[in-house]
C-alpha positions as CSV (number, residue, x, y, z in Angstrom):
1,X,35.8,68.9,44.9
2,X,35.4,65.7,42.8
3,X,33.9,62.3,43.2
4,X,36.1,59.3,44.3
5,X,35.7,55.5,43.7
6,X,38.5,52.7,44.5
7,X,38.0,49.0,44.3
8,X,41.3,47.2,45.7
9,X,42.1,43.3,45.9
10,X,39.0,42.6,43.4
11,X,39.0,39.3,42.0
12,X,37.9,37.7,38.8
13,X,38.0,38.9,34.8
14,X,39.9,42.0,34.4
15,X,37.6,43.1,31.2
16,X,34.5,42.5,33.2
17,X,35.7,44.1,36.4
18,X,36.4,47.2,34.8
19,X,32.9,47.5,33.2
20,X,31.6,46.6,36.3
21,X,33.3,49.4,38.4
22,X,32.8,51.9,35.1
23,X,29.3,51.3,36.1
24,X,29.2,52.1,39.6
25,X,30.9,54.7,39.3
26,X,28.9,56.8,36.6
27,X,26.3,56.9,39.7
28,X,28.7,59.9,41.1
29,X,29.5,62.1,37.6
30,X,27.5,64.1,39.2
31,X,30.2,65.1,41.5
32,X,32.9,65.0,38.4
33,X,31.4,66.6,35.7
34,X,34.7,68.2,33.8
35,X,37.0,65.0,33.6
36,X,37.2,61.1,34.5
37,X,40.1,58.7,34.4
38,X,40.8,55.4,35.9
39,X,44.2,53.8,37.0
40,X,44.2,50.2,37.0
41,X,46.9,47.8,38.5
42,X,46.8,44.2,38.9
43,X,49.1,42.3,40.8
44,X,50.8,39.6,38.9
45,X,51.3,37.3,41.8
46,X,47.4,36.5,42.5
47,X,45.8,38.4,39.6
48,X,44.0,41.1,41.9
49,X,43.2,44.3,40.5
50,X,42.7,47.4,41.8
51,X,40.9,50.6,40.2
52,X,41.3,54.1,41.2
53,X,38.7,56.1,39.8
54,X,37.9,60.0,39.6
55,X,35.4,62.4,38.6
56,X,36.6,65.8,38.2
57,X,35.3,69.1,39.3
58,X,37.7,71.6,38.4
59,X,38.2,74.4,40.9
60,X,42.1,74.8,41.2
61,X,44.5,74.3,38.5
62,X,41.7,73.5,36.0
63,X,43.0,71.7,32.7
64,X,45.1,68.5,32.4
65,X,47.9,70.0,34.5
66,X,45.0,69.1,37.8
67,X,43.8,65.8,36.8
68,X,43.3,62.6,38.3
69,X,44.4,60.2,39.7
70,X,47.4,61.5,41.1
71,X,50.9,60.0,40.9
72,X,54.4,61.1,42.9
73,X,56.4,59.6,40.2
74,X,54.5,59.7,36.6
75,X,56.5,57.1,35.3
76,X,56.8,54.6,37.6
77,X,53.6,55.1,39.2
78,X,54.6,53.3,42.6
79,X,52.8,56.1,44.9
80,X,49.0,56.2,43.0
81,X,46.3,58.2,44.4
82,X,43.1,60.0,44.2
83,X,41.5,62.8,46.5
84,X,38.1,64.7,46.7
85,X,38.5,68.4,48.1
86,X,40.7,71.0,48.9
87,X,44.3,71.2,50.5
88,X,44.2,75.3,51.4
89,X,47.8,75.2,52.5
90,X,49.4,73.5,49.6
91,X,51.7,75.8,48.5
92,X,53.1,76.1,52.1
93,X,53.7,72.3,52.0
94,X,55.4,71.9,49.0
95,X,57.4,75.0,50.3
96,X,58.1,73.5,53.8
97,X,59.2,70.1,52.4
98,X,60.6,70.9,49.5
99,X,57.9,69.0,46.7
100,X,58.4,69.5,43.0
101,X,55.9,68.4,40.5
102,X,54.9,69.5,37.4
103,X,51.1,68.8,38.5
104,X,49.4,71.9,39.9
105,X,46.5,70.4,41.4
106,X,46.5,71.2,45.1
107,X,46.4,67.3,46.1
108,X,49.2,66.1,44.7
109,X,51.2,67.3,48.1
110,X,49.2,64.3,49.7
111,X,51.0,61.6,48.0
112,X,54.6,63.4,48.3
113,X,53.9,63.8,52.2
114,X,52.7,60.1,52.8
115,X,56.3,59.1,51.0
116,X,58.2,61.1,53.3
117,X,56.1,60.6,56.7
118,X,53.9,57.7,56.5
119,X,49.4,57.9,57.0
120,X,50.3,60.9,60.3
121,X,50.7,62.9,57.4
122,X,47.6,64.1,57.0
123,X,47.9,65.9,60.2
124,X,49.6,68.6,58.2
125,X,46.7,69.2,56.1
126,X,44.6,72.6,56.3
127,X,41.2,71.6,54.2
128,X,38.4,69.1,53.6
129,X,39.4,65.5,51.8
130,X,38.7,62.2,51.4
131,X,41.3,60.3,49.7
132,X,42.7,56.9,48.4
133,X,46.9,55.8,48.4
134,X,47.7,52.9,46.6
135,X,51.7,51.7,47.9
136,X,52.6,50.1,44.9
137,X,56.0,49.5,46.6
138,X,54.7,46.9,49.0
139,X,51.1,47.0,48.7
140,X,49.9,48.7,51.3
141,X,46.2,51.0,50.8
142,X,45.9,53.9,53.2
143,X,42.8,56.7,53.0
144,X,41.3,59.4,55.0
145,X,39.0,61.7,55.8
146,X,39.4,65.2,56.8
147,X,38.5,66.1,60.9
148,X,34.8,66.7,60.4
149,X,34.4,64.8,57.7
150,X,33.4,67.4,55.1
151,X,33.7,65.5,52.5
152,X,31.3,62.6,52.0
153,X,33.5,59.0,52.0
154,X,32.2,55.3,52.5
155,X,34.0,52.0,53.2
156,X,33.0,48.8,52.1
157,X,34.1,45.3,52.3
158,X,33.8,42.7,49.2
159,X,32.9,39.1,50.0
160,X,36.1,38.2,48.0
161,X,38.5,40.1,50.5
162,X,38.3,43.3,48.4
163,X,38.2,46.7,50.4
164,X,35.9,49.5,48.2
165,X,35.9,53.4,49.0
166,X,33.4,55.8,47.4
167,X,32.2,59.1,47.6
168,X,28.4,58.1,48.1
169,X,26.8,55.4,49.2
170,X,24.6,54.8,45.8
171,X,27.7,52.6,44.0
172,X,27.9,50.4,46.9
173,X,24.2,49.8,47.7
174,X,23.2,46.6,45.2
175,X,26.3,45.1,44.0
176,X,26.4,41.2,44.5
177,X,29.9,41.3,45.4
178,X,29.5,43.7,48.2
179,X,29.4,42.5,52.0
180,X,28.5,45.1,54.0
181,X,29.6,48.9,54.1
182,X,29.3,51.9,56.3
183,X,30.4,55.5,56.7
184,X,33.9,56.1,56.9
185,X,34.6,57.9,60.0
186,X,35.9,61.5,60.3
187,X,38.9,62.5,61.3
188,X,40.6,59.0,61.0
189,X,42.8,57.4,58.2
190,X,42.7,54.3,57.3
191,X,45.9,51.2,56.6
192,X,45.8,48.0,55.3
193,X,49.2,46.3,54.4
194,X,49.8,43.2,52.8
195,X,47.9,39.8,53.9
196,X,45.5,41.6,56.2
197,X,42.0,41.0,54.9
198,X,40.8,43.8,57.4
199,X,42.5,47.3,57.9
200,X,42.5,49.2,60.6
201,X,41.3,52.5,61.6
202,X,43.3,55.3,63.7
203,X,41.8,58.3,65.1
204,X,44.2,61.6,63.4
205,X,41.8,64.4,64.5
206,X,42.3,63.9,68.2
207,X,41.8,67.1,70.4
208,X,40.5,66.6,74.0
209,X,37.3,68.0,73.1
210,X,36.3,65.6,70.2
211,X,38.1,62.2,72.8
212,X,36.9,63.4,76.0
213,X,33.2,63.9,76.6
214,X,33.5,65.1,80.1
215,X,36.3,67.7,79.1
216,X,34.6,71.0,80.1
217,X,37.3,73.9,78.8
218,X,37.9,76.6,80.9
219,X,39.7,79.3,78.7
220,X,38.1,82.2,78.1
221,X,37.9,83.8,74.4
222,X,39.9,86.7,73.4
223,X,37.3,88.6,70.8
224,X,40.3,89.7,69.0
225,X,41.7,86.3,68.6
226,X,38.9,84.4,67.4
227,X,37.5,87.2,64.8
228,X,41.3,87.1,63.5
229,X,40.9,82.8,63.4
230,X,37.6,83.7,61.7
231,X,39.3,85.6,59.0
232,X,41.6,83.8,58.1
233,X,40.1,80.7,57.7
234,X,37.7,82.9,55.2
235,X,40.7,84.2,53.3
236,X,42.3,80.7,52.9
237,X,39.3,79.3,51.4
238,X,39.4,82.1,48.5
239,X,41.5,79.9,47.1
240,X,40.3,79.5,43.8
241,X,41.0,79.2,39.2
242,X,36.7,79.7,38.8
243,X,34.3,81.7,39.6
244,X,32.3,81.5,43.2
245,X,29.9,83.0,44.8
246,X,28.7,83.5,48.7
247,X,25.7,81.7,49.9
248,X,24.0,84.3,51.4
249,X,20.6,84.0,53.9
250,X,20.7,87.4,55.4
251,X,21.8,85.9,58.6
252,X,24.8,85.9,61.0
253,X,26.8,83.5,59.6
254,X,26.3,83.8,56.0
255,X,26.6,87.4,56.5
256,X,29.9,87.4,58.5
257,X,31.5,84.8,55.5
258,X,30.2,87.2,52.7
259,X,31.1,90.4,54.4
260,X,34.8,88.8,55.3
261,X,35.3,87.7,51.9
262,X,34.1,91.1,50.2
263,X,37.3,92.8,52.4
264,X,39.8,90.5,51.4
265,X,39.0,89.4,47.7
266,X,40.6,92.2,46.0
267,X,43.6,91.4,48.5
268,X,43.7,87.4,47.8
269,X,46.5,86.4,46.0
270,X,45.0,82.6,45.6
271,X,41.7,83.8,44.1
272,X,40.0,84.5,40.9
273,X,38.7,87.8,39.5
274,X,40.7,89.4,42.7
275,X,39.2,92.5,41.2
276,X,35.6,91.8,40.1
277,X,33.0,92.4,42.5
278,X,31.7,89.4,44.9
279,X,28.5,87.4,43.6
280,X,25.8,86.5,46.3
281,X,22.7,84.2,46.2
282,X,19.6,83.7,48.2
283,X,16.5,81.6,48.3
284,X,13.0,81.7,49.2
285,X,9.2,81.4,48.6
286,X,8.5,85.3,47.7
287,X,8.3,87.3,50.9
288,X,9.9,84.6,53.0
289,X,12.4,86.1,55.7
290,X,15.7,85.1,54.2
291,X,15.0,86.9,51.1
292,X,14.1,90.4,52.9
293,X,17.3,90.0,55.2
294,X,19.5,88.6,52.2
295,X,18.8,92.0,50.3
296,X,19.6,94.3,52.7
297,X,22.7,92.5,53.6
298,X,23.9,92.7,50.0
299,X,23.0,96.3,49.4
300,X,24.8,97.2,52.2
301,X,28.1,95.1,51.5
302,X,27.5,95.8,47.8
303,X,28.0,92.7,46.4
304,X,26.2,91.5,43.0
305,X,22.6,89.7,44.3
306,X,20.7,87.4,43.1
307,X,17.3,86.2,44.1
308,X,16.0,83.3,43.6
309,X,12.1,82.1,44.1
310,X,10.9,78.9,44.2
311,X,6.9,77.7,44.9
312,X,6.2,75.1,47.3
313,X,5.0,72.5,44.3
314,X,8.6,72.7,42.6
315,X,10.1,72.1,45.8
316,X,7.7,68.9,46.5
317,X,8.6,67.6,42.9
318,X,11.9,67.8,43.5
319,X,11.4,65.8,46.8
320,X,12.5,61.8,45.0
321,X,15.4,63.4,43.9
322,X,16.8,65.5,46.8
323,X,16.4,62.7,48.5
324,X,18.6,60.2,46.4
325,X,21.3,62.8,46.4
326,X,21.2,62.9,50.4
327,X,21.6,59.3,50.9
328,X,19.3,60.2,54.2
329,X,15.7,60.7,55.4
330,X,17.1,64.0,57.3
331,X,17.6,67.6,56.7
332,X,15.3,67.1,53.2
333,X,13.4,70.9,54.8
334,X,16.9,72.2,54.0
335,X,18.2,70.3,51.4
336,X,15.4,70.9,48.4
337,X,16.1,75.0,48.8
338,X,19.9,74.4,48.6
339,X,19.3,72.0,45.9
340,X,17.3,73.9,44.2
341,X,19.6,77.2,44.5
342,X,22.8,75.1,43.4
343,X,21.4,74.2,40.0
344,X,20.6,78.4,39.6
345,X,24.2,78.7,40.6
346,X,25.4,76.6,38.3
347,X,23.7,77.7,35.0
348,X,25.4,81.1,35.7
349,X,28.7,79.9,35.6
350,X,30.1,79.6,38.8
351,X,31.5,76.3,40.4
352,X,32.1,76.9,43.8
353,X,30.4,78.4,47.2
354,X,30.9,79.8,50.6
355,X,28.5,78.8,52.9
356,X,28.4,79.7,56.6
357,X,27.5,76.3,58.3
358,X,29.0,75.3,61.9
359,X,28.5,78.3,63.4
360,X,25.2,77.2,65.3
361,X,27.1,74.1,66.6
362,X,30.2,75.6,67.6
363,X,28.4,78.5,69.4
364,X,25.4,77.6,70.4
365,X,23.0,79.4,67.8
366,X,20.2,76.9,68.0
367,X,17.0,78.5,69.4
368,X,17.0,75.2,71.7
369,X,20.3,76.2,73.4
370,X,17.9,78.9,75.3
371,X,17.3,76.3,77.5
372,X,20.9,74.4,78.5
373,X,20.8,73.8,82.2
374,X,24.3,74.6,82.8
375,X,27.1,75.4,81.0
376,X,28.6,72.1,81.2
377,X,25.2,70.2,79.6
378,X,25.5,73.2,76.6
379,X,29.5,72.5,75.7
380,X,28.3,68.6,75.5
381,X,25.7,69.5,73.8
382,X,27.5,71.2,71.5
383,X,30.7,68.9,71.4
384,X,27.5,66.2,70.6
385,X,26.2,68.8,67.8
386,X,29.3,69.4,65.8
387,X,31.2,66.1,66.0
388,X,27.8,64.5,63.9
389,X,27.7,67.3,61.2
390,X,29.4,64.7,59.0
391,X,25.3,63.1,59.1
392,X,23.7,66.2,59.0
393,X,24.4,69.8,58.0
394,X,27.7,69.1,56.6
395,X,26.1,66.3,54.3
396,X,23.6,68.5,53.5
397,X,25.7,70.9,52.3
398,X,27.7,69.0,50.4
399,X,25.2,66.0,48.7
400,X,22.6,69.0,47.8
401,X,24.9,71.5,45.8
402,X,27.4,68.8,44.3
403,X,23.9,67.1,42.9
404,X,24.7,69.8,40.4
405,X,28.5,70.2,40.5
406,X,28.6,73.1,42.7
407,X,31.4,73.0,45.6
408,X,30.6,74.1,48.9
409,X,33.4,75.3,51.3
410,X,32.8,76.1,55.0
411,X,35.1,78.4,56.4
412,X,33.8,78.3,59.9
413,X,34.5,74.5,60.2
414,X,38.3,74.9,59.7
415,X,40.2,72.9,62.3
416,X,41.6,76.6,63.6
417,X,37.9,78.0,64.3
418,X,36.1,74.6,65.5
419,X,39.5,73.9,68.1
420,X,39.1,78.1,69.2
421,X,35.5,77.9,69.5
422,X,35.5,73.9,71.7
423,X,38.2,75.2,73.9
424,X,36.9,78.7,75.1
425,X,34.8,78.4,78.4
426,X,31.3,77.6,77.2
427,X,30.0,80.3,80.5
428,X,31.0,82.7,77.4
429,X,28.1,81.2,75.0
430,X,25.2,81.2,77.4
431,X,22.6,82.5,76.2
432,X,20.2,85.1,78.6
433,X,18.4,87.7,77.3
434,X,17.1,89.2,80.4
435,X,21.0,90.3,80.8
436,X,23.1,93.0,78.3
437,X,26.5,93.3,78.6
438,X,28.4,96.8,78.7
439,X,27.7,97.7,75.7
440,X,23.8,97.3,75.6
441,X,23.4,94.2,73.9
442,X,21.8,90.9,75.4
443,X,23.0,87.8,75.6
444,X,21.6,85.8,72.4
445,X,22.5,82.7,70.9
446,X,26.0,83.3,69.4
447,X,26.7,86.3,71.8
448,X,30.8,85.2,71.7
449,X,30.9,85.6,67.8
450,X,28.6,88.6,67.7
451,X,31.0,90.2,70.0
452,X,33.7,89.4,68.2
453,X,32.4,91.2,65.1
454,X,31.2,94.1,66.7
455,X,33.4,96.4,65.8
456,X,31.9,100.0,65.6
457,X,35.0,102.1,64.2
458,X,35.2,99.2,61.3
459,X,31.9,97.3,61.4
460,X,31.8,93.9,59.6
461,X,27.7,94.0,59.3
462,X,24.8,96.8,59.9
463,X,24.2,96.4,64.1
464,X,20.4,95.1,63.3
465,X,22.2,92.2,61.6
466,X,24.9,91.7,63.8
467,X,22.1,90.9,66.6
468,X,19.4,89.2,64.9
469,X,17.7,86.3,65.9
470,X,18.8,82.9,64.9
471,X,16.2,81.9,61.9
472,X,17.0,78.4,60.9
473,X,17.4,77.8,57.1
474,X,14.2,75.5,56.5
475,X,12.3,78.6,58.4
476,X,14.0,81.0,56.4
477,X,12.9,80.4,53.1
478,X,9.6,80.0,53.5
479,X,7.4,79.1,56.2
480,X,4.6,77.8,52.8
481,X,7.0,75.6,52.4
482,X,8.2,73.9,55.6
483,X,4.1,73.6,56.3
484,X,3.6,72.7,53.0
485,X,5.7,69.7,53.4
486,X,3.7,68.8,56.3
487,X,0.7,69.2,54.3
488,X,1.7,66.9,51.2
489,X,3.0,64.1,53.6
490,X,-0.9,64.1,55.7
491,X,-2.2,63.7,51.5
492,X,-0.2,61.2,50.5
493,X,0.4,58.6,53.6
494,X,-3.3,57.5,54.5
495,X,-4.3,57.3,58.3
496,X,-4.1,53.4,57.8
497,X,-0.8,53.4,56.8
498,X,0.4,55.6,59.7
499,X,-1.3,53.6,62.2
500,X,0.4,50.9,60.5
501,X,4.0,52.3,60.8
502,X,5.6,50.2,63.5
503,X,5.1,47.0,61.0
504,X,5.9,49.1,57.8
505,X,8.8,50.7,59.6
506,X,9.9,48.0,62.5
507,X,13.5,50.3,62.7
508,X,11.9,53.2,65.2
509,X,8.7,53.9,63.5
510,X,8.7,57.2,62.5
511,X,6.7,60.2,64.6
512,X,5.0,61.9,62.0
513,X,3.1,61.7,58.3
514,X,6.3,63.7,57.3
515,X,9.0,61.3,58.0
516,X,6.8,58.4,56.9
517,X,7.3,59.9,53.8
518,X,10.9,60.4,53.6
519,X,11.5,57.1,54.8
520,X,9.2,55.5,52.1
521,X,11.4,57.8,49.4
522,X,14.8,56.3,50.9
523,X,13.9,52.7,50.9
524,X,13.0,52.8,47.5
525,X,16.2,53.9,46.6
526,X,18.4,52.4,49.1
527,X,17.2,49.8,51.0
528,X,17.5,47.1,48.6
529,X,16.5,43.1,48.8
530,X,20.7,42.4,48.7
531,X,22.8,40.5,52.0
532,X,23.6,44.6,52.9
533,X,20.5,45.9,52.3
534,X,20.1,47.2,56.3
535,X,23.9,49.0,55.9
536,X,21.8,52.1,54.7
537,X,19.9,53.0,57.7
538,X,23.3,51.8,59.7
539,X,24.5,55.2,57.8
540,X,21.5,57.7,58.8
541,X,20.8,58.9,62.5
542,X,18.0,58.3,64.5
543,X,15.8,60.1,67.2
544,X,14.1,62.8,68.3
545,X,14.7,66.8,67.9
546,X,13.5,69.8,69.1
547,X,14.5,72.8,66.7
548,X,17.7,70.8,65.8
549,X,18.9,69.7,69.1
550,X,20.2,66.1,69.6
551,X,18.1,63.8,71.4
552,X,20.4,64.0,74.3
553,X,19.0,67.4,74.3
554,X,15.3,66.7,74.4
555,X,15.6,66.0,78.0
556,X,16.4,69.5,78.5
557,X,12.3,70.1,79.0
558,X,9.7,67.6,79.8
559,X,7.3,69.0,77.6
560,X,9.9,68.0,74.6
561,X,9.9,64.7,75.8
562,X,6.4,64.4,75.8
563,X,6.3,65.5,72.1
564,X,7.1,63.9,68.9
565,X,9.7,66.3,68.1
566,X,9.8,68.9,65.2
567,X,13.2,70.2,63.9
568,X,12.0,73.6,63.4
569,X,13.2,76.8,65.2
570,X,9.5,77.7,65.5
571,X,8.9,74.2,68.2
572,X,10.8,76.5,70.8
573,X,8.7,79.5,72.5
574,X,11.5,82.3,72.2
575,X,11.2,81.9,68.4
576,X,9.5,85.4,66.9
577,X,7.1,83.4,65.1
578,X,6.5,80.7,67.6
579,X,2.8,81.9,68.5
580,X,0.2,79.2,67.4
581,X,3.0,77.0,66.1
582,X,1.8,73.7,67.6
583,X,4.5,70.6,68.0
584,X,2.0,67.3,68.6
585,X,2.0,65.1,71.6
586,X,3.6,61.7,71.2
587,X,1.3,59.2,72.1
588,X,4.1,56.2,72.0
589,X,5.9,58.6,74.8
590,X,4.9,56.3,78.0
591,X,8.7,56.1,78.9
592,X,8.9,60.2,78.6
593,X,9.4,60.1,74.9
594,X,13.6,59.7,75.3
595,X,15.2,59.5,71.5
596,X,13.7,56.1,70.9
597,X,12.2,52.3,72.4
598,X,14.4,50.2,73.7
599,X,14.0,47.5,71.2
600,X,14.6,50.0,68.1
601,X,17.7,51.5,70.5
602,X,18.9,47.6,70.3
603,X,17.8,47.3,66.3
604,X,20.1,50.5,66.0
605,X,23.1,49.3,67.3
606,X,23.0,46.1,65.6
607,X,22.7,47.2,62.4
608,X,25.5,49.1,62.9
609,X,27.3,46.1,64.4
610,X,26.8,44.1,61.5
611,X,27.9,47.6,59.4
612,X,31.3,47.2,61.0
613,X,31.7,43.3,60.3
614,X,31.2,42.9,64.4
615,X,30.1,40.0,66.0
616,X,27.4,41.4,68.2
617,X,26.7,44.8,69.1
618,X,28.8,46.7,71.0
């Protein structure tokens, strides 16, 4: 995991350019702290130049034998290119077609495959990537972005022709020279050849589950199948020169990914300390949930714990920060834990993390999903869910813990588990606990992976972890501070100022004191007084949610729609703690209180017209 930052086709001084892009792109070190180098070309026919920048975090093949940028030929440099993340089957692709190199870094296959097959290469790739390929040969760029866009990557377009990629959005928000820019999309790579002054995109990660939103699969899961897809995806991302840890909550999925890996680490041949014991991490107000269930987990799989507390007051100093990191106004409940946690991590020497994100959207796990209509409405709802991770958990993941150079992999959101999990009959995920299957247990939220780890003769986790209830991460850590939050935002935005919010906040005025907040924090650092200053929100999503759910989803119940939404597991009555937990009316809810009005539904969607360089919304 690095940090990546390309400029190509910039015009004017040479000298001054490269400052300029030096610049922009110490906003990312963060992401890079080991190493930086920059490759710099310019064309002697029109006197463009183009920089290829990287920020090292060094997690395979560390040393100079692994740095950046990359090149197929060192000393002709015709094939140049840089890449954030991780290619887990490397080694099989250099075996396959036959690439040499002396550099060990597990990218460098990327520019030897686009040489021998062109951009479909990346459909080879097994990992999570964002990458830049400079064609020195004829000049062509091509980049992409791995299928559920993992890895953070932006796109944006100079007023001088130039074409910019970055790893976060902070080194494009304020430069003069900058256009407009916008998330580049997952699962697509990107080409511009010679004399085009706009590239094009093509969609690489195309299954019918992710193109077709009416596909309803009708296969039904083999439990022996999909633990084995499960594993394995686990095992590949072992792969690893540094030490790592798990990230674990004391729930199902963080408790499946640390249980897997503490069977197959002294197996891995791809891994480090195959023989040392595996290191696990939790975090939480004292007494909050996670940190009970996160101990007995670990005792019981016997890896090395450790427990970390944090107060309410640290985690709303840390608020301005977290938020600059995220490059969004959501998932902040989340984020300030896991960015909290990562810098712990870090100061105890490790550089890289499992975490067990993807299950709830694949699945189901979501307290919400309790009340799908049918089991059509809950696989749309969960094709809806997982193919926007890249603007929620997925960027939360990744923004919070490489704040501090910590890399976060996600084992469940391989392309093997999330193409097994989309194309298994979603009648298998419904959830009813009124029912039990043969074996005694009830249906609850992630019944088809619980069944697929329960495995008596050989169990992967204790049977009263195995069939907990779903307790979402915010929740887990503390409920002091998820109401704390709440608490903070009613002190410090005045009653005047929230009756004031559809002038202060024209772009769908936000429900609540809390998000006033947040979206206070975010404009300050984002949405600044330059031609693009709007591309920012164009980046973040918008509407209402019940315990997570989409606002596709808040249709599910009437009383949902008639509220102004609170993301909390705790806003749905089969939570455990959901007694007295009280989600307010929205009074702006005269049209049933559907994601948004229709004048910031059109503000939306031309923001993010103008973000793509259209001429009107489309």
């Amino acid at each position: 995991m690095c940090g990546i930052f390309a400029v190509v086709g910039l015009t004017g001084d040479p000298k001054r350019n490269r400052q300029r892009v030096y610049n922009l792109a110490k906003r990312i070190r963060h992401r890079g702290p080991d190493s930086y180098n920059m490759d710099v070309a310019i064309d002697e026919t029109n006197g463009t130049q183009t920089f290829l920048v990287h920020k090292r975090l060094s997690i395979v093949a560390p040393g100079p034998d692994g740095d950046q940028p990359l090149y197929v030929d060192p000393e002709t440099k015709l094939t140049t290119f840089i890449c954030n993340g991780e290619i887990y089957n490397h080694q099989a692709l250099r075996e396959k077609y036959g690439i040499v190199s002396t550099n060990k870094s597990d990218c460098q296959v990327i520019g030897h495959l686009y040489e021998q097959m062109g951009p479909e290469f990346v459909r080879e790739l097994d990992g999570m990537f964002a990458y830049v390929i400079e064609d020195k040969r004829d000049g062509t760029i091509v980049a992409g972005r791995d299928h559920m866009g993992k890895i953070p990557c932006y796109i944006a377009h100079g007023k001088d022709g130039s074409v910019w990629f970055s790893s976060e959005m902070k080194t494009l928000v304020d430069d003069p020279g900058i256009a407009r820019y916008e998330i580049f999309p997952p699962g697509h790579y990107y080409v511009r050849e010679p004399g085009q002054t706009e590239g094009t995109f093509t969609r690489w990660y195309d299954p019918e589950w992710v193109v077709n939103d009416e596909y309803i699969p009708t296969k039904k899961a083999d439990y022996k199948e999909l633990r084995e897809t499960v594993v394995e995806a686990v095992k590949n991302r072992l792969m690893a020169d540094v030490p790592y840890a798990v990230l674990l909550s004391g729930g199902l999925d963080s408790s499946l990914i640390t249980s897997i890996a503490v069977r197959h680490k002294a197996s891995a041949t791809n891994t480090f300390g195959a023989s040392e014991p595996v290191h696990s991490f939790s975090i939480g107000i004292k007494g909050a949930p996670d940190l009970l269930n996160a101990k007995k987990v670990a005792d019981q799989l016997g890896t090395v714990h450790h427990e970390i507390h944090f107060t309410p007051e640290e985690a709303l100093d840390a608020l301005p920060d977290v938020v600059y990191h995220l490059e969004t106004f959501e998932q902040v409940r989340a984020s300030v834990p896991m960015y909290l946690l990562s810098r712990r991590i870090k100061s105890m020497g490790f550089k890289m993390v499992l975490s067990g994100e993807g299950a709830d959207e694949l699945f189901g796990g979501y307290l919400y999903f309790h009340k799908a209509p049918s089991k059509e409405e809950f696989h749309k709802e969960c094709q809806r869910k997982t193919t926007r991770l890249h603007q929620w958990d997925v960027l939360r993941a990744n923004k919070s813990t490489m704040a501090w150079g910590i890399e976060v992999r996600t084992p469940l959101l391989s392309q093997a588990v999330c193409d097994y999990a989309m194309n298994t009959d979603p009648a298998q995920k419904m959830i009813d606990v009124s029912k039990k299957d043969e074996d005694g247990h009830p249906f609850l939220e992630k019944y088809l992976l619980r069944k697929a780890f329960d495995t008596p003769d050989d169990p992967y986790l204790p049977e009263d972890v195995l069939w907990r209830q779903k307790e979402q991460f915010s929740d887990g850590v503390g409920y002091d501070w998820v109401d704390g939050l709440a608490a903070h935002a009613e002190e410090m935005v005045s009653d005047a100022e929230f009756a004031n919010r559809a002038s202060r906040f024209p772009l769908h005025p936000p429900a609540t004191k809390e998000y006033y907040l947040l979206r206070s924090i975010f404009e300050e650092h984002f949405v600044t007084g330059n031609e693009n200053g709007d591309c920012a929100y164009a980046t973040c999503p918008f509407g209402k949610s019940i315990a997570c759910s989409t606002p596709e989803a808040v249709k599910w119940d009437p009383e949902w729609e008639k509220s102004v939404g609170d993301i909390s597991g705790r806003a749905v009555n089969v939570h455990d703690s959901a007694s007295g937990f009280v989600v307010k009316r929205d009074e702006e809810a005269s049209d049933g209180g559907n994601v948004a009005s229709s004048s910031a539904k059109s503000t939306v969607s031309a923001l993010r017209a103008a973000a793509r360089g259209d001429p009107s919304p489309r």
